[in-house]
Backbone as CSV, one residue per row, in Angstrom:
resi,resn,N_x,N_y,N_z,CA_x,CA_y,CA_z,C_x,C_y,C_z
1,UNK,0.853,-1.191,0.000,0.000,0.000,0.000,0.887,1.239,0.000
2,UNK,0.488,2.364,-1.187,1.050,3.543,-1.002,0.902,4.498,0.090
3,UNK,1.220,5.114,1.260,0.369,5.507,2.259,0.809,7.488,1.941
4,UNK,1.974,7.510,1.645,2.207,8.998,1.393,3.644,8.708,0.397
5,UNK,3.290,10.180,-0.695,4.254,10.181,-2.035,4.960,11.654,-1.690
6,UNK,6.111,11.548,-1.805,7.397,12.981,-1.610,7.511,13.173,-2.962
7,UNK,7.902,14.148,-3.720,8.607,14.624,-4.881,8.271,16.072,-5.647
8,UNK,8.325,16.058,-6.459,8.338,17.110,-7.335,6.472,16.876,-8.331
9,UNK,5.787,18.129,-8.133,4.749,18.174,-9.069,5.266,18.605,-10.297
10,UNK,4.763,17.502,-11.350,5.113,18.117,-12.299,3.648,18.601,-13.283
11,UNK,2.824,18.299,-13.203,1.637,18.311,-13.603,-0.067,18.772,-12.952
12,UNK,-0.453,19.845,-12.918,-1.559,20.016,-12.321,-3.063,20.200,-13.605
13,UNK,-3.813,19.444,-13.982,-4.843,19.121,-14.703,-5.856,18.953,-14.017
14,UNK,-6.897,19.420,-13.179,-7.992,18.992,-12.704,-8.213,17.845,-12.689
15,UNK,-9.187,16.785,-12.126,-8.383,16.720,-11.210,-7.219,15.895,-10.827
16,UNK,-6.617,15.861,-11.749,-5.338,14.974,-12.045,-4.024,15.597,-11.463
17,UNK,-3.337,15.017,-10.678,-1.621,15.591,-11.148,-0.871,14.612,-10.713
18,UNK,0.397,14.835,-11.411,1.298,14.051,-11.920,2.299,14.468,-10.695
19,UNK,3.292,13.679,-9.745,4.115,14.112,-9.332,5.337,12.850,-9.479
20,UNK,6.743,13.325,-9.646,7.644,12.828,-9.874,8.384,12.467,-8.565
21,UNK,8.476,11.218,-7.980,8.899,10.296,-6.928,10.311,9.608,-7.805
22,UNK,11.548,10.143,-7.496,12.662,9.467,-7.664,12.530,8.958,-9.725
23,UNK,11.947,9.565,-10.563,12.035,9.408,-12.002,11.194,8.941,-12.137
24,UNK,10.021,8.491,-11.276,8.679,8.045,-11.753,7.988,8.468,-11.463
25,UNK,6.655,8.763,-12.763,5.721,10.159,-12.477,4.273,9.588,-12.277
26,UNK,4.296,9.525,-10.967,2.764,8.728,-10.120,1.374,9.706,-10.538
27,UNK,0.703,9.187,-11.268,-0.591,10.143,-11.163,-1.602,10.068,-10.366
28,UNK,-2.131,11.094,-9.805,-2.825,11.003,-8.767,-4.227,11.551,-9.304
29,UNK,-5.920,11.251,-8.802,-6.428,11.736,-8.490,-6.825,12.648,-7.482
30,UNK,-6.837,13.911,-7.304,-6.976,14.544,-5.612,-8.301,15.878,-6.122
31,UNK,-9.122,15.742,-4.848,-9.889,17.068,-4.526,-9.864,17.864,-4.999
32,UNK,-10.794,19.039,-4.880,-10.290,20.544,-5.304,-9.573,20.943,-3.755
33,UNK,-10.074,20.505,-3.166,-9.798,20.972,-1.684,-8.128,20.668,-1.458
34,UNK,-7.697,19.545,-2.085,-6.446,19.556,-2.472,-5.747,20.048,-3.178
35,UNK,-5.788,20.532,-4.033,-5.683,21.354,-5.439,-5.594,22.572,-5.464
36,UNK,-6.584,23.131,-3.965,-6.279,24.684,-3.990,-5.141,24.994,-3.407
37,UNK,-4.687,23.929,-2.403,-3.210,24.070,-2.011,-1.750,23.852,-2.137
38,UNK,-2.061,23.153,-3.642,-0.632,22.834,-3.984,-0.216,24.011,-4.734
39,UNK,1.603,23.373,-4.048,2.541,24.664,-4.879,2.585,24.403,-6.302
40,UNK,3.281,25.293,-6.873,3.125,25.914,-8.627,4.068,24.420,-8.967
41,UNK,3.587,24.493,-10.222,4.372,22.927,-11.052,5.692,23.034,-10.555
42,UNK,6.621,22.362,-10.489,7.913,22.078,-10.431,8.523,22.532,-8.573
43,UNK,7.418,22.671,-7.980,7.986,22.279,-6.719,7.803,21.506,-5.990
44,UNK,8.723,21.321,-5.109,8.533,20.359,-3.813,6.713,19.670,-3.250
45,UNK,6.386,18.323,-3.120,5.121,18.071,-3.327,5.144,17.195,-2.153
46,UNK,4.119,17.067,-1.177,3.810,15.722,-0.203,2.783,15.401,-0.219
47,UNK,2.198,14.159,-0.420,0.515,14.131,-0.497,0.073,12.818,0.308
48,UNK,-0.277,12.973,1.188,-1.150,11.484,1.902,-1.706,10.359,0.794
49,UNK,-1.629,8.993,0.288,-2.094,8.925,-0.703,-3.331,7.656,-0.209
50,UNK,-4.202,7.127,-1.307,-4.647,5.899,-0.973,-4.457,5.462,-2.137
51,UNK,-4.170,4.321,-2.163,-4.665,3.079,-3.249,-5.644,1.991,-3.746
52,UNK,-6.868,2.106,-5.183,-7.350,1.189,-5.117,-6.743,0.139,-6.034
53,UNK,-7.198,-1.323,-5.952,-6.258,-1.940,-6.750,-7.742,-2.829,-7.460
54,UNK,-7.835,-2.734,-8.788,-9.183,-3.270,-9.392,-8.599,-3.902,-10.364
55,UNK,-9.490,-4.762,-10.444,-8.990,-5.873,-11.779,-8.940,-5.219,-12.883
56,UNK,-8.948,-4.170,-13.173,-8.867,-3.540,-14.477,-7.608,-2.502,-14.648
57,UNK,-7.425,-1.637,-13.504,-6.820,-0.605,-12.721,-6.666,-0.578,-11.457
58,UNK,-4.843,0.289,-11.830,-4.794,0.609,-10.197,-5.018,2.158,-9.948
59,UNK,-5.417,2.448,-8.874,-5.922,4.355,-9.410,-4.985,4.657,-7.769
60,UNK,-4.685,5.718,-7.838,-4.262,6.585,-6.868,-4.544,7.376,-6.468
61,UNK,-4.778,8.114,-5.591,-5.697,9.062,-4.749,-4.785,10.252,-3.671
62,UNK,-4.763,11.403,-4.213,-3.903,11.692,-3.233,-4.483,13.073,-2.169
63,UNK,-3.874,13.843,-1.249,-5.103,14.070,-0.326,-3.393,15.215,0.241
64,UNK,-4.079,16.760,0.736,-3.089,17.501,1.271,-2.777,17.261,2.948
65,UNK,-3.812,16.507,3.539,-3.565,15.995,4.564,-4.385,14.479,5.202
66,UNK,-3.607,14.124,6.322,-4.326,12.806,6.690,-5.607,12.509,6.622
67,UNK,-6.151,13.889,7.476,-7.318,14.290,7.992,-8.471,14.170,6.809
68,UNK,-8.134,14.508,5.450,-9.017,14.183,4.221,-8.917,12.932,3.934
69,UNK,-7.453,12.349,3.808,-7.756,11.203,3.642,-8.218,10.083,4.384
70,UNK,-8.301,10.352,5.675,-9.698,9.934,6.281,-11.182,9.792,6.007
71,UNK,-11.216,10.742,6.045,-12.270,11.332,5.666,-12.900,10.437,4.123
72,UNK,-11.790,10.716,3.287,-12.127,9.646,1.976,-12.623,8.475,2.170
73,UNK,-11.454,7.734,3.641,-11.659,6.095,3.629,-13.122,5.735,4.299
74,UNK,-13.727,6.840,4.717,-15.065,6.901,5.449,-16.186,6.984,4.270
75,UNK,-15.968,7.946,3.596,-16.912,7.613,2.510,-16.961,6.515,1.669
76,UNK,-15.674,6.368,1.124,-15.977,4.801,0.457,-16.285,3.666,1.115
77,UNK,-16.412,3.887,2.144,-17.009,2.496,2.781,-18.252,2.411,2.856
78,UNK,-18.995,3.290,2.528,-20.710,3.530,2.421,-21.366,2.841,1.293
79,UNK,-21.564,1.881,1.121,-22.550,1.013,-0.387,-22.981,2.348,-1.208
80,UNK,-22.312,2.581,-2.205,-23.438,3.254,-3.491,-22.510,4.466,-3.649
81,UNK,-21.029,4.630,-2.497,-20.242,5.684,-2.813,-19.138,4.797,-2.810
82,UNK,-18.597,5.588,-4.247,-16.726,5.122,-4.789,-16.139,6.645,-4.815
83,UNK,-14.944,6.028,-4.867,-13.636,6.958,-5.255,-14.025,8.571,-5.827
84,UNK,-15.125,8.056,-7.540,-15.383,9.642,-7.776,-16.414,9.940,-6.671
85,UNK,-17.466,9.584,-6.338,-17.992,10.429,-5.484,-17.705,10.975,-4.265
86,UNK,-16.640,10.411,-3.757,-16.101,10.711,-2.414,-15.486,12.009,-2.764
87,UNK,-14.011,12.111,-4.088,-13.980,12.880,-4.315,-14.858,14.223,-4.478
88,UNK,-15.748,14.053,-4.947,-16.689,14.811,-5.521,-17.132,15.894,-3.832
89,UNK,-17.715,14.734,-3.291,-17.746,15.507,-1.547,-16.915,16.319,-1.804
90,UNK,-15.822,15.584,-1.211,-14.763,16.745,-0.604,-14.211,17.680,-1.191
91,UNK,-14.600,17.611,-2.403,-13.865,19.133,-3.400,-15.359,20.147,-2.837
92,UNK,-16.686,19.348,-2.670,-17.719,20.605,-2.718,-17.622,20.975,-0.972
93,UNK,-17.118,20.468,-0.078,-17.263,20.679,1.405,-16.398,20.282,1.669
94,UNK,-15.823,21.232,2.839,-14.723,21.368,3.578,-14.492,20.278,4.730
95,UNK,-13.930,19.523,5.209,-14.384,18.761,6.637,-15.183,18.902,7.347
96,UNK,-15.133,19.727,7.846,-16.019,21.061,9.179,-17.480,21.047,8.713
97,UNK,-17.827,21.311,7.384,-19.079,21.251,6.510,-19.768,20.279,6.209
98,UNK,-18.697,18.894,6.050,-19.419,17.706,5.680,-19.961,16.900,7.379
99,UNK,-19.020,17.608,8.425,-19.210,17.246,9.379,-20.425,17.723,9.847
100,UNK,-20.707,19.361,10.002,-21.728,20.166,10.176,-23.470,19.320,9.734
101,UNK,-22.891,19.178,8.433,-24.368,18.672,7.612,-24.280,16.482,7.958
102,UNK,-23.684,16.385,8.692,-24.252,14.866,8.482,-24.638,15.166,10.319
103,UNK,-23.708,15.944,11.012,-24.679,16.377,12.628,-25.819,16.646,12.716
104,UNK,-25.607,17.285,11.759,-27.032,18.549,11.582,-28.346,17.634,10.856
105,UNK,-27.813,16.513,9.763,-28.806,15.440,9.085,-29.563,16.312,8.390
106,UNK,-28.943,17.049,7.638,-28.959,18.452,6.523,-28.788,17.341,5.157
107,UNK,-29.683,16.526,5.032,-29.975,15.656,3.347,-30.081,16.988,2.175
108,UNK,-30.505,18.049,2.107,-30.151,19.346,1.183,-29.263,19.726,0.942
109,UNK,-28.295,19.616,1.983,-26.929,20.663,1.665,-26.362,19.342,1.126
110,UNK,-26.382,18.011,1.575,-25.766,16.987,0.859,-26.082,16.701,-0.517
111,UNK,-27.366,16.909,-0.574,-27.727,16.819,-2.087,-27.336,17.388,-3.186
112,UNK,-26.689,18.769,-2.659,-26.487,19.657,-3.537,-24.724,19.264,-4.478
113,UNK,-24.237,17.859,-3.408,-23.064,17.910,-4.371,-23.265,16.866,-5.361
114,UNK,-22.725,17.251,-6.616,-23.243,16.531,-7.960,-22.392,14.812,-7.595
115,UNK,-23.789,13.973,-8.368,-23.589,12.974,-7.758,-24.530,12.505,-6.506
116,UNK,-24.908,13.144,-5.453,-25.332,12.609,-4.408,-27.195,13.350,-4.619
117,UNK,-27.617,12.210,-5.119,-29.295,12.135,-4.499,-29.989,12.090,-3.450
118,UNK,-31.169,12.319,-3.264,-31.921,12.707,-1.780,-31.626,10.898,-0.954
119,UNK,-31.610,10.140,-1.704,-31.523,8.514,-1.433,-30.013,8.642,-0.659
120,UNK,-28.816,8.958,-1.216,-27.356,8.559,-1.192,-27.392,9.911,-0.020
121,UNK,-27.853,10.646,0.104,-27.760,11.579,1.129,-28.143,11.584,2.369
122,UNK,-29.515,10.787,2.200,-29.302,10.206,3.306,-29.083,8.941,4.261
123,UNK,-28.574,7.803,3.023,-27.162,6.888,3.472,-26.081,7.955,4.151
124,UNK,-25.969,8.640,3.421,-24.159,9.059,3.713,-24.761,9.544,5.408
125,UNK,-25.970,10.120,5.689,-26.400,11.075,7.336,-26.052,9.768,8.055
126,UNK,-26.622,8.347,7.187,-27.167,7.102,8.525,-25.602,6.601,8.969
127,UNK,-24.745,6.158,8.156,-23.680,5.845,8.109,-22.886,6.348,8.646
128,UNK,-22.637,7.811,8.315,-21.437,8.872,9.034,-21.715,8.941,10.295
129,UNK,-23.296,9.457,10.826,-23.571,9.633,12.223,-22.868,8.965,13.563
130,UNK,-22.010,9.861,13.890,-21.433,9.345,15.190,-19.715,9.290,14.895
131,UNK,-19.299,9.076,13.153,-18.279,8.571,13.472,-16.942,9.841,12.755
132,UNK,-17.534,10.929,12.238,-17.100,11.763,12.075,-16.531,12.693,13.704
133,UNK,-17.365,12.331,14.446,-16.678,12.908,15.943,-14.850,13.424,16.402
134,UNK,-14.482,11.554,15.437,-13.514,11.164,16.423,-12.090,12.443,15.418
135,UNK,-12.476,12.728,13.938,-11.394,13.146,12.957,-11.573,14.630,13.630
136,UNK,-10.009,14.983,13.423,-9.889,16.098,13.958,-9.847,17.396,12.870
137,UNK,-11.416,17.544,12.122,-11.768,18.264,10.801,-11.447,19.724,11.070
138,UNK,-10.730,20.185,9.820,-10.191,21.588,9.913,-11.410,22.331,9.638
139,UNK,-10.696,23.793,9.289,-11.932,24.956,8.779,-11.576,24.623,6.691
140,UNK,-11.904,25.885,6.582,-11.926,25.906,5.373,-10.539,25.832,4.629
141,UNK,-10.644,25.956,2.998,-9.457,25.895,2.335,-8.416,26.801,2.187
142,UNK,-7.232,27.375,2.323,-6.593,28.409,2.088,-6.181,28.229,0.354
143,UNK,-6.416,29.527,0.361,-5.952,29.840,-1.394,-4.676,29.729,-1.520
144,UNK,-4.264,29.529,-2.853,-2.728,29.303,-3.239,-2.281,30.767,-3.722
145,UNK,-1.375,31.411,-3.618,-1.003,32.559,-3.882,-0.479,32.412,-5.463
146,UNK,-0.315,30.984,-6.375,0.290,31.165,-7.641,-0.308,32.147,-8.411
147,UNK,-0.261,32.587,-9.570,-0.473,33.729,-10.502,-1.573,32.926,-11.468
148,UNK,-2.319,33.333,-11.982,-3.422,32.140,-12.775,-2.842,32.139,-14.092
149,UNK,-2.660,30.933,-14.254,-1.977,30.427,-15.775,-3.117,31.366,-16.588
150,UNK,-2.796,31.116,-18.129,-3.554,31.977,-19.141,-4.457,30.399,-19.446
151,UNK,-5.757,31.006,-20.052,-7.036,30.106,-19.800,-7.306,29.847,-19.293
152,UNK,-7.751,30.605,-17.816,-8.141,30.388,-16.107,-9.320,30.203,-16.272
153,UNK,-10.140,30.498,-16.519,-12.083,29.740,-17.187,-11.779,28.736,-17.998
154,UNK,-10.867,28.404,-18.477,-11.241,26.768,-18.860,-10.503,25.974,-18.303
155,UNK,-9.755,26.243,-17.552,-9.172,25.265,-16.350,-10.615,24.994,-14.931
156,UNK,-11.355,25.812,-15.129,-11.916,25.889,-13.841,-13.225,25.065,-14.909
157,UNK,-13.271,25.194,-16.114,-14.748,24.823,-16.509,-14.113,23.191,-16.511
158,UNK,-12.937,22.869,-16.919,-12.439,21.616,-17.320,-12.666,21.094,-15.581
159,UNK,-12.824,21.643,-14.115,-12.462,21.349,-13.173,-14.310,20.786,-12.757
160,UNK,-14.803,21.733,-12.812,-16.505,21.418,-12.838,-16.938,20.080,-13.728
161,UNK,-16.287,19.994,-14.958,-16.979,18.726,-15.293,-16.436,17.968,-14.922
162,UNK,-14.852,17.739,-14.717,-14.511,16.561,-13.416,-15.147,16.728,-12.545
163,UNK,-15.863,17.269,-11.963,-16.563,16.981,-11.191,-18.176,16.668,-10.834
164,UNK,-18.181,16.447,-12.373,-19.512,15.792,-12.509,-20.821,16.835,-13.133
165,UNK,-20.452,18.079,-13.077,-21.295,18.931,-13.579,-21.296,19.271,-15.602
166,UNK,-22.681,19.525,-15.653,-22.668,19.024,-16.792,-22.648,20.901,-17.424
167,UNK,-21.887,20.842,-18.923,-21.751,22.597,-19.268,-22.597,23.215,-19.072
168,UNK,-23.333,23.533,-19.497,-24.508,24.730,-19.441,-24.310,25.095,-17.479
169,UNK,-24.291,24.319,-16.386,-24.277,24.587,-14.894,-22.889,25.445,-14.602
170,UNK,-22.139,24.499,-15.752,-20.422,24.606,-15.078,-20.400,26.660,-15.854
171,UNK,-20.917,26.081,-17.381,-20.519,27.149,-17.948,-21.315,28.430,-17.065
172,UNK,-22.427,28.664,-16.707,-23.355,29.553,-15.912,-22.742,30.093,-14.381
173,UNK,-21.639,28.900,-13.982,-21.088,29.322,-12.793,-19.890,30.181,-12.789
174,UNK,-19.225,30.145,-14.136,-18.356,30.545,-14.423,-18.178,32.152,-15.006
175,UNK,-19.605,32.370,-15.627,-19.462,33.211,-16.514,-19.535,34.885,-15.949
176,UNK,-19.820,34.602,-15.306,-19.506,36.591,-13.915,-18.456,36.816,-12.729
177,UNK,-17.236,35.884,-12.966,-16.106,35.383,-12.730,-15.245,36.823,-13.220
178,UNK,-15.075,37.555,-12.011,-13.553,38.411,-12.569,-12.446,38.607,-13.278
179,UNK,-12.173,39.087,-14.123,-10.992,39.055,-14.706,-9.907,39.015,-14.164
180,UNK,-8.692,38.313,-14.108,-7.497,37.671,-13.035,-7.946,36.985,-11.906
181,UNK,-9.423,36.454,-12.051,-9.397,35.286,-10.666,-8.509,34.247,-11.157
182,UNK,-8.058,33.575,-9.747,-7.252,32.229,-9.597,-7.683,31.188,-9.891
183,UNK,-7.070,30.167,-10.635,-8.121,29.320,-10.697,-8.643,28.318,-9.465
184,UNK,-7.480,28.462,-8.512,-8.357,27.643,-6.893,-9.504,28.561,-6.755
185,UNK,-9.345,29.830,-6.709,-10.588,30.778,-6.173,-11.574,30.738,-6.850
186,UNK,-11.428,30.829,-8.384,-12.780,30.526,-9.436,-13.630,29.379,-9.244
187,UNK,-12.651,28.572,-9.067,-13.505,26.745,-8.490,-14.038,26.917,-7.744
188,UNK,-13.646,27.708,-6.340,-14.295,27.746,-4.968,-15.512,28.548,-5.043
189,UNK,-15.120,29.873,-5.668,-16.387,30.357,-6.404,-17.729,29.995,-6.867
190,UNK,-17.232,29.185,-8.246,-18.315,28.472,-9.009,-18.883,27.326,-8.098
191,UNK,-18.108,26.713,-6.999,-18.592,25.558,-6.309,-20.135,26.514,-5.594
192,UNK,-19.723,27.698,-4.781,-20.289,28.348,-3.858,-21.928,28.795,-4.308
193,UNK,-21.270,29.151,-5.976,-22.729,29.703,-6.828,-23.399,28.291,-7.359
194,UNK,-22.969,27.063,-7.948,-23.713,25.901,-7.711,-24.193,24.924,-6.347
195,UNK,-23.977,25.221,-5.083,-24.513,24.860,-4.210,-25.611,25.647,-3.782
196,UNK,-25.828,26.944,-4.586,-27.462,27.647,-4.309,-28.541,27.473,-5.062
197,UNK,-28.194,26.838,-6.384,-28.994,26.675,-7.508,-29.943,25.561,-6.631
């Protein structure tokens, strides 16, 4: 089992990136919630990771701290949630939030992340209840200070349909988006204006 990867990012693609471990370039799936905090391509990288191993594929999963990837191994253990939807959570809610709404048995605010139906929402309340207590869930995400590459709306629209949203939502969340937003901040953004729809 991979449990945590050191090296160099060389690749950031929604929600993909590539980081280089000793000449081999491990690709990872990770969060937005992960994503808003990594440094700019070509630096120094640490990522908590998990591994699934499927008769077809092996996929990798990587996470900016333990505490998410907890958090991950909790959701996939729920019948009717995998890998993308777990992801999917945790890019739309913060720890603190997913914690808030399965206390709270808030099936709405769960619903609202793409992927999770009024049914799977409230599996995820029956299941989680009680055991989210013990993780020691942060606040929210801190922004990355990098400079926004050029095509910052289609990094962020390419980031929405990884995440399950279909154009016309992604494109609508996007489109009153400032000129020089970041693209962690545009995501966090567009996440903020599709969880009211």
């Amino acid at each position: 089992m991979i449990g945590r990867l050191s090296g160099t990012l060389l690749e950031k693609q929604p929600p993909h990136v590539v980081v280089d471990a000793h000449g081999v370039g491990y690709e990872l799936d990770v969060p937005m919630s992960t994503l808003y905090v990594l440094p700019a391509v070509g630096a120094k990288v640490e990522l908590f990771t998990h591994l699934v191993v499927r008769e077809d594929a092996q996929l990798l999963y990587g996470f900016a701290s333990r505490v998410e990837r907890d958090l991950f191994r909790e959701l996939i253990k729920i019948s009717g949630i995998g890998a993308k939807i777990a992801l999917a959570i945790l890019s739309g809610l913060s720890g603190d939030e997913l914690a808030l709404a399965i206390a709270s048995e808030d099936v709405a605010r769960l619903s609202k992340v793409p992927g999770i139906g009024k049914k799977t929402a409230e599996r995820l309340v029956l299941e989680l209840k009680g055991k989210l207590g013990g993780l020691p869930v942060t606040g929210g995400v801190p922004s990355m200070t990098a400079a926004a590459p050029a095509g910052v709306n289609n990094d962020i629209l390419h980031a929405l349909l990884a995440l399950g949203y279909n154009e016309r939502e992604a494109g609508a969340a996007i489109k009153d988006l400032p000129a020089g937003t970041e693209v962690s901040d545009g995501i966090r953004q567009a996440l903020k204006r599709l969880a009211r729809v």
